[in-house]
N, C-alpha and C positions, 0 to 999 in steps of 0.2 A: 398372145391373145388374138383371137379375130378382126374385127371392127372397134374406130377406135373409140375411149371413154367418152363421155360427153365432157365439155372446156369445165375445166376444173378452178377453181378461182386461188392465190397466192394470194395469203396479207403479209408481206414483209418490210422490215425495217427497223430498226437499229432498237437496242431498249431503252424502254420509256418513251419513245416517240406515242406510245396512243392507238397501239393494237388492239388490247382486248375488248376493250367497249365497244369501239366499233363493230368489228370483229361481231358479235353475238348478236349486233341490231344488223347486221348483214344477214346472218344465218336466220336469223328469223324471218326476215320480208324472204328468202328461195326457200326455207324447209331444209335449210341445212345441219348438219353439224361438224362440230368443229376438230380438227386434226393439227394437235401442239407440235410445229417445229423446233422446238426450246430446246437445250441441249441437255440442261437440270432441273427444269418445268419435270421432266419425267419420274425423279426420285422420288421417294417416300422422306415424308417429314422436312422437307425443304417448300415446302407450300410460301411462310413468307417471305423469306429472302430471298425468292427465284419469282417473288412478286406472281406468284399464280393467279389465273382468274379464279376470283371470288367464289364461295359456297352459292351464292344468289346468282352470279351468273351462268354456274353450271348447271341448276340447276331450268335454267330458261331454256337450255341450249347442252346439247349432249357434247361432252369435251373428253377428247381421245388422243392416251403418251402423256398424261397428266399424272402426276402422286404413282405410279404403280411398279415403281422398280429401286431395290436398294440401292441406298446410297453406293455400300460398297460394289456393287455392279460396273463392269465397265459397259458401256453404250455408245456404242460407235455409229457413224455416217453409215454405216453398211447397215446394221441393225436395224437404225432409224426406218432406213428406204425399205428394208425388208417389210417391218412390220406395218408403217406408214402403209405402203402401197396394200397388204390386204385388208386394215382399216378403211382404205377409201374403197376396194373393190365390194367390200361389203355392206357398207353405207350405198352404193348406188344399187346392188342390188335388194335392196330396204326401199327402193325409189326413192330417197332421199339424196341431198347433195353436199361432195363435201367440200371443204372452205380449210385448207392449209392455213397456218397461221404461227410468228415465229419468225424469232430473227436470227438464226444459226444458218447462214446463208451457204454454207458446205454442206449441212444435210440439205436445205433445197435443192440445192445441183444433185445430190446423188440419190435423188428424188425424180429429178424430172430429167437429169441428163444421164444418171447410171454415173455407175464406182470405175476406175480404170485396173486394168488386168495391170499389175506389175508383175515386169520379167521377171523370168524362172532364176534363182540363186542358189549357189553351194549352202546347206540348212546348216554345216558344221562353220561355216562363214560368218553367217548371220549369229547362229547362237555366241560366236566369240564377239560380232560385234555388239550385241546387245546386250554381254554382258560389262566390257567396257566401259557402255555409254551408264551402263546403271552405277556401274561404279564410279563414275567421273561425278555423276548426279548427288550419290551421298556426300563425295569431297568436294565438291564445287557449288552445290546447288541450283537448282533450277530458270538463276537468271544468269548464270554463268553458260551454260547451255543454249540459251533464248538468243544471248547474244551473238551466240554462231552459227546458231541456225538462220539468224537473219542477214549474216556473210552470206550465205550460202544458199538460203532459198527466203527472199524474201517475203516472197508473196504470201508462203505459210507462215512467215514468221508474224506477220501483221495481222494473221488472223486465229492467231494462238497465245492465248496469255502466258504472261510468264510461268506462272501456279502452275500450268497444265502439263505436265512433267511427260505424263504421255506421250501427248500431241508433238511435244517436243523430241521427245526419243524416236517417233516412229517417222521426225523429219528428219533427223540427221541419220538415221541409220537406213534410211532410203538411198542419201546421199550417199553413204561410206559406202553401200552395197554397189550401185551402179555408176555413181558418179555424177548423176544427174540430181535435177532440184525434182522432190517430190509435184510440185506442180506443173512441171514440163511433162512430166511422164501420165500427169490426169487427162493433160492440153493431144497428147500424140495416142494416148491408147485408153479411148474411152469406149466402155462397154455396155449394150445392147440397157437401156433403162429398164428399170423393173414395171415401169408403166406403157401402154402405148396411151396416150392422152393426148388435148387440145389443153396448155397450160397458160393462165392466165393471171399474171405478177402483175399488182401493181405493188411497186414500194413508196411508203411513207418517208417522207421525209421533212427536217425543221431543221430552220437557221441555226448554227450552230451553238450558238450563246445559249439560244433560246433553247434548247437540246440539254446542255450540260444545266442549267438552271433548273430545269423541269426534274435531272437525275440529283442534283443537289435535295431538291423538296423530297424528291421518294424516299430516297432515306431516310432521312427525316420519319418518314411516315411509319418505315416498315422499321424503325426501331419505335417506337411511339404502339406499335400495332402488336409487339411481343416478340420482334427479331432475335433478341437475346439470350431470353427463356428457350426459344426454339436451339437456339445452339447448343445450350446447356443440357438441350434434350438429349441433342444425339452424343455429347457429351457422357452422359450417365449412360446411353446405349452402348459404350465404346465402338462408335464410330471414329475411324482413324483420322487426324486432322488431313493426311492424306489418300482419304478415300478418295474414288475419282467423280462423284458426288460434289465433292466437297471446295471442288478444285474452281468455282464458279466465285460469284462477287460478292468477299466479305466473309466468309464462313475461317478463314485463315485467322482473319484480323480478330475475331470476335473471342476465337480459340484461345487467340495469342492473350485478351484482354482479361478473359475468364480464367487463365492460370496466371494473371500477373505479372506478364509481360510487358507490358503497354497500357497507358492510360485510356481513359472512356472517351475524355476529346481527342488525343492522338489517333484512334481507333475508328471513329464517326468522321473523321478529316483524310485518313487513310481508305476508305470506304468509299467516299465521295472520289476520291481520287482513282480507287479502281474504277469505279461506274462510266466514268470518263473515259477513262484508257480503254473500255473493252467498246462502248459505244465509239470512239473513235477508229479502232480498228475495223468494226462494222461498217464505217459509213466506207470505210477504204475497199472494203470486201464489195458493199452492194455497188460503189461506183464504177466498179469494172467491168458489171454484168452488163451482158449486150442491151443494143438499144431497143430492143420488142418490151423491154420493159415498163409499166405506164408507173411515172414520178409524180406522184401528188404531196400539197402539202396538208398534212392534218386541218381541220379549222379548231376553230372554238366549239366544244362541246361533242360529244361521239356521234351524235345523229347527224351533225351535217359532215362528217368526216364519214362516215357510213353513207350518207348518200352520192360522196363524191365519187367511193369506191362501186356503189353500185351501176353511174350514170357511165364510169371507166369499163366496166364489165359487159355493159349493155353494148356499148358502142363496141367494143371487141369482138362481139359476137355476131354482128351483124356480118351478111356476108359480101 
């Protein structure tokens, strides 16, 4: 591009910290609209267990990478930025402004920093290791896997759930190809971003207790609000329990509960317990990002947590 975008603004941080509210009382005082960095905010028919914003919020406020891709779809960091970046190019040219939003802190980086070129490999290499790693995955399973990827590259491994069998294969078969941890070679051969922009993070954050307590009540909520129905949905669609959709927090457990596997408390205790683990690896994620990043902490209620992020923006701006 020529000249660069005008400062773009970032709402990140971990889930459940208290993004989306704010978030829409933000877009509304600039003429914004909103662009979902969610990883499975973007599928279809996962709206309540990826805690989507609301029918009434989106309605306030135009929300974009929301409900519009199937579950069984894969969607990748490279996708994201792809298509992210000409949602935003086209909101500015709307003269509107847009407002990133979203806690998958690898698709923000390959947003605002660009994807890294991995060295060139023998394809007849790769196909034997990938077929390996998939077959290790059916007899082993995918926390057998997790665990050696976190030998090996821990950085990803903290920011990859175990479920996520993918994310998992395309780290250790990084490794097996080159020998290196897939996040040294993002650190050494990062390429040209999809945007040239002025980008402007602030991340949310809360005490920690107060974090997991907060993920404790949403559950709560979002089975209370039809979380279970919705599984059953994609259930009767013959969505696979391992679609990559699916591979997000809770959708396993729910599977597992609805064929009989597992009790309804075992299940809502196991839930809470993912919420936790993935929010923890998140704060692990957003704590390593450089320090241009502004850290605030939520308040009580989204309006004064949306004015903190606006008076954080203001001051950025300034030259």
């Amino acid at each position: 591009m020529g000249k660069p975008l005008p400062d773009i603004l970032i709402i990140a941080g971990p889930t459940g910290v208290g993004k989306s509210g704010a978030a829409v009382l933000v877009a509304e005082e600039i003429d914004g609209e909103n662009v979902s960095a969610d990883s499975r905010q973007v599928y279809r028919g996962l709206v309540i267990g990826t805690a989507a914003p609301s029918p009434q919020l989106q309605k306030r406020v135009p929300h974009h990478l929301i409900n519009e891709r199937d579950p069984r779809e894969v969607w990748s960091a490279g996708a994201f930025a792809s298509e992210a970046a000409g949602t935003i190019e086209d909101i500015i040219a709307r003269g509107r402004r847009p407002l990133v939003v979203g806690g998958s802190g690898f698709y923000i980086r390959a947003l605002t920093e660009g994807l890294f070129e991995e060295p060139p490999a023998d394809p007849g290499e790769r196909r034997r290791i990938r077929a390996r790693l998939r077959s290790r995955l059916e007899k082993e399973g995918s926390g057998a896997l997790h665990d050696e990827l976190a030998r090996c590259d821990p950085e990803w491994a903290r920011a990859v759930a175990e479920a996520d069998s993918q994310r998992i294969l395309r780290g250790l078969e990084v490794y097996e190809l080159h020998g290196v941890p897939l996040t040294d070679l993002q650190e050494e051969r990062q390429s040209n971003p999809p945007i040239v922009a002025r980008w402007c993070t602030v991340l949310l954050e809360r005490d920690r207790k107060d974090l997991y307590d907060r993920l404790n009540a949403r559950v709560e909520r979002l089975l209370d609000a039809g979380w279970l129905g919705e599984a059953r949905s994609l259930m009767s669609a013959k969505v696979p329990a391992d679609a990559p959709g699916l591979t997000g927090l809770g959708y396993d457990l729910l599977f597992d509960h609805l064929l009989g596997r597992i009790s309804f408390d075992d299940t809502v205790e196991g839930i809470k317990q993912e919420h936790r683990n993935y929010a923890k690896r998140q704060l692990s994620w957003f704590r390593a990002m450089d320090a241009h990043r502004i850290r605030l902490e939520p308040q009580d209620g989204p309006e004064k947590t949306a004015g903190l992020i606006l008076d954080a923006w203001h001051r950025h701006r300034k030259p």
